[in-house]
C-alpha positions as CSV (number, residue, x, y, z in Angstrom):
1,X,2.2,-11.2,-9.5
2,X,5.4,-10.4,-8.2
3,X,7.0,-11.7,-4.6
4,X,8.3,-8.8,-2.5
5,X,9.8,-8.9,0.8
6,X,9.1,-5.7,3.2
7,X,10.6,-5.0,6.6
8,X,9.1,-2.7,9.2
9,X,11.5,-1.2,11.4
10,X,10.9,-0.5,15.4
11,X,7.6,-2.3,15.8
12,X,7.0,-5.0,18.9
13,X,10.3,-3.5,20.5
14,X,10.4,-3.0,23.9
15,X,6.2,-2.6,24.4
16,X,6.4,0.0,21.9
17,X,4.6,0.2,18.6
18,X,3.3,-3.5,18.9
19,X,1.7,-4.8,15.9
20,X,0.1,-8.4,16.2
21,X,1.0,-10.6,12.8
22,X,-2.1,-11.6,12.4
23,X,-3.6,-8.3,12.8
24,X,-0.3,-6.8,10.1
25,X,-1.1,-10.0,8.3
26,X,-5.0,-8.9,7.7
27,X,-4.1,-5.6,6.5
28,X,-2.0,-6.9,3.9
29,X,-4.9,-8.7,2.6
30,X,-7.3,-6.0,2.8
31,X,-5.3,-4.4,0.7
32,X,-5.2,-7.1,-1.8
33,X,-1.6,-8.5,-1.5
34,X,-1.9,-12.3,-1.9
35,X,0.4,-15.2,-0.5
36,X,1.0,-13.4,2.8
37,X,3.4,-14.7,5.0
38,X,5.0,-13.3,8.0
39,X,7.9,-14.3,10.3
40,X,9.3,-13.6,14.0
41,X,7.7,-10.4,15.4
42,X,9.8,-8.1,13.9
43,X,7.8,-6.9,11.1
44,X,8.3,-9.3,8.3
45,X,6.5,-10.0,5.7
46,X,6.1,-11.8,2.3
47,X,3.7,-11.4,-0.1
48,X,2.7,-11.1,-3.4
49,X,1.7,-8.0,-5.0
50,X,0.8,-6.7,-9.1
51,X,2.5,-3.5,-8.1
52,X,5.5,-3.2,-9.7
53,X,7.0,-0.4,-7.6
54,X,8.7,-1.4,-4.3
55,X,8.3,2.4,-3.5
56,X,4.8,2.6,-3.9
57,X,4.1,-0.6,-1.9
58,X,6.0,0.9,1.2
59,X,4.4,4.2,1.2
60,X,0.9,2.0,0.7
61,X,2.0,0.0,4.2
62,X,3.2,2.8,5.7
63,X,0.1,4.9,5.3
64,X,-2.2,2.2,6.0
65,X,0.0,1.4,9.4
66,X,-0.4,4.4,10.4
67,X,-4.1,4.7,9.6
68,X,-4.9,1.4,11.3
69,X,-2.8,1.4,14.0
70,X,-1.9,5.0,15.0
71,X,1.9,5.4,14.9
72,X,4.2,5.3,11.6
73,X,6.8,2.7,10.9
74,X,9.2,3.2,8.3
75,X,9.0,0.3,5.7
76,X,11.0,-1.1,3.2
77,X,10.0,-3.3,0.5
78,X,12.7,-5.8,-1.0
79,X,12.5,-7.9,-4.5
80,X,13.7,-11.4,-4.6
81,X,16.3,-10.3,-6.7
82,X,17.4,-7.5,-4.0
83,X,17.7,-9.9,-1.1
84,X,19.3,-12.7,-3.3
85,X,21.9,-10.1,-4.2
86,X,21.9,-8.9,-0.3
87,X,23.0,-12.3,0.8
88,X,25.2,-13.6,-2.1
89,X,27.2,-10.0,-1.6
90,X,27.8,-10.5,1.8
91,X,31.7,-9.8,2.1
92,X,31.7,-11.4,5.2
93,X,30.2,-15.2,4.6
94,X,33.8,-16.7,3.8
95,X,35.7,-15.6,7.4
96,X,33.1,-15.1,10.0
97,X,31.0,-16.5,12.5
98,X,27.1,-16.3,10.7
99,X,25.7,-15.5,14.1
100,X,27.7,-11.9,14.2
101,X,26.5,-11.2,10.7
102,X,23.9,-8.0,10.4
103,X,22.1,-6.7,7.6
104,X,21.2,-3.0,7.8
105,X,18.9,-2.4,5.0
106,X,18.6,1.2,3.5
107,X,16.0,2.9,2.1
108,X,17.7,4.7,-0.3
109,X,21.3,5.0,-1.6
110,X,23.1,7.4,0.4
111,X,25.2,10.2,-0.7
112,X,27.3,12.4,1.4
113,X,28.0,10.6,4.5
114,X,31.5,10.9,6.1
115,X,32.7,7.3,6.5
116,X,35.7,8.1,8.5
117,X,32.3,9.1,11.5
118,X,31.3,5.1,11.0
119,X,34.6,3.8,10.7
120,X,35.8,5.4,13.9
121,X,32.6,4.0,15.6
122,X,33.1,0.1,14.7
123,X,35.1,-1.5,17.5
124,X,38.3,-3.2,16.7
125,X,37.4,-6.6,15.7
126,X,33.9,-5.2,14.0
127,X,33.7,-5.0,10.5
128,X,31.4,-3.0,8.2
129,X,31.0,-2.5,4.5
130,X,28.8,-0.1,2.8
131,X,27.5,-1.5,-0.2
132,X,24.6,1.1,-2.4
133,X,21.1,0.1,-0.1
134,X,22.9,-1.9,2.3
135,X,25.1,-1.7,5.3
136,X,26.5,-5.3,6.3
137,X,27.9,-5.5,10.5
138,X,30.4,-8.1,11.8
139,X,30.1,-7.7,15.3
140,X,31.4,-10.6,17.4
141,X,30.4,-9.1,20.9
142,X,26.6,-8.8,19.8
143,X,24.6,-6.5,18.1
144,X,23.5,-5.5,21.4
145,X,27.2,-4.4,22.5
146,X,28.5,-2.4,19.0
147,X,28.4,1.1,18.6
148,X,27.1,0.9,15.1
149,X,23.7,0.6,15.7
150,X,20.4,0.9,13.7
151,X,19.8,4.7,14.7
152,X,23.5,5.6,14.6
153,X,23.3,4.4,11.0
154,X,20.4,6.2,10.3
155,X,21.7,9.4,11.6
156,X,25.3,9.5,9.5
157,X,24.0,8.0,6.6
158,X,20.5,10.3,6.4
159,X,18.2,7.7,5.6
160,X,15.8,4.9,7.2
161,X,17.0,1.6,7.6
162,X,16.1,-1.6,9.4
163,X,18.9,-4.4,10.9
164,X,18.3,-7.8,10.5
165,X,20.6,-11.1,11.4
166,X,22.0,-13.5,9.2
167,X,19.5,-16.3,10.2
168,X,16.3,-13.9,9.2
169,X,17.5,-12.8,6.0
170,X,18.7,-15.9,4.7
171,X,14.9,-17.4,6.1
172,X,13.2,-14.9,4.5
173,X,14.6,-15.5,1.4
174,X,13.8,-19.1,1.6
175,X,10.2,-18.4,2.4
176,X,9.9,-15.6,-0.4
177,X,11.2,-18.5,-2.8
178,X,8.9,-20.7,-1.8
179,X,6.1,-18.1,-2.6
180,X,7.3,-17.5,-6.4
């Protein structure tokens, strides 16, 4: 069995698409994933699969999400290995503040995107770097203040993603690892 990390985007926000853990938690076990843990609101989970495609497993969840509860969330399914490499790649962990650090995860790689659009989005003392799957945010004035938001990332870039802080990723990798 392999330990997989996946991250549902826009649930539990704002009274809209709310999804209890327990209730997310079940259906992960009804559909045979083992070791289940979940943590915060926000849609993540760990677990243990035999799958051995990350692709598979999210359109599994997202089918199933939909199914059960009647709206569809974009998922995205992480290996050990891909949040390890998320987190030790982090450009940022030398010179800033952890609490301004943001990891937009990407569906896909994307291709195409004009990064002068981004760049000239990102206030003056935000940072960003694009890195394959994953977009990393400096933004000292709050997430809740930048310009380079989840959906505005979406939008340039063309594919789904999900933003998480510096203190969740780095926790969920502690709990996958705990898992393994």
């Amino acid at each position: 069995m392999k330990t997989y990390i996946s991250i549902l985007r826009g649930i539990n926000v704002s009274g809209k698409n709310s999804i209890k853990m327990d209730a997310l938690k079940k259906l992960y076990q009804n559909l045979g994933f083992k070791n289940i843990s979940t943590y915060v609101q926000s849609g993540n989970v760990i677990f243990s699969s035999e799958y051995n495609d990350p692709k598979k497993i999210e359109d599994i969840l997202t089918s199933q999400i939909k199914q059960e509860f009647g709206f569809t969330v974009p998922v995205i399914v992480l290996t050990i290995e891909e949040l390890k490499d998320s987190i030790q790649n982090n450009p940022f962990q030398k010179d800033k503040e952890e609490a301004f650090i943001y990891f937009t995860f990407l569906a896909s790689e994307p291709s195409n995107f004009n990064k002068e659009n981004i760049y000239n989005k990102k206030a003056e003392n935000e940072a960003i770097a694009i890195k394959e799957r994953i977009v990393y945010l400096y933004c000292p004035n709050g997430y809740g203040r930048t310009k380079l938001t989840n959906t505005f990332l979406e939008n340039i870039l063309k594919v789904t993603a999900t933003t998480r802080n510096f203190k969740t990723t780095n926790r969920l990798l502690e709990i996958a690892e705990q898992l393994k």
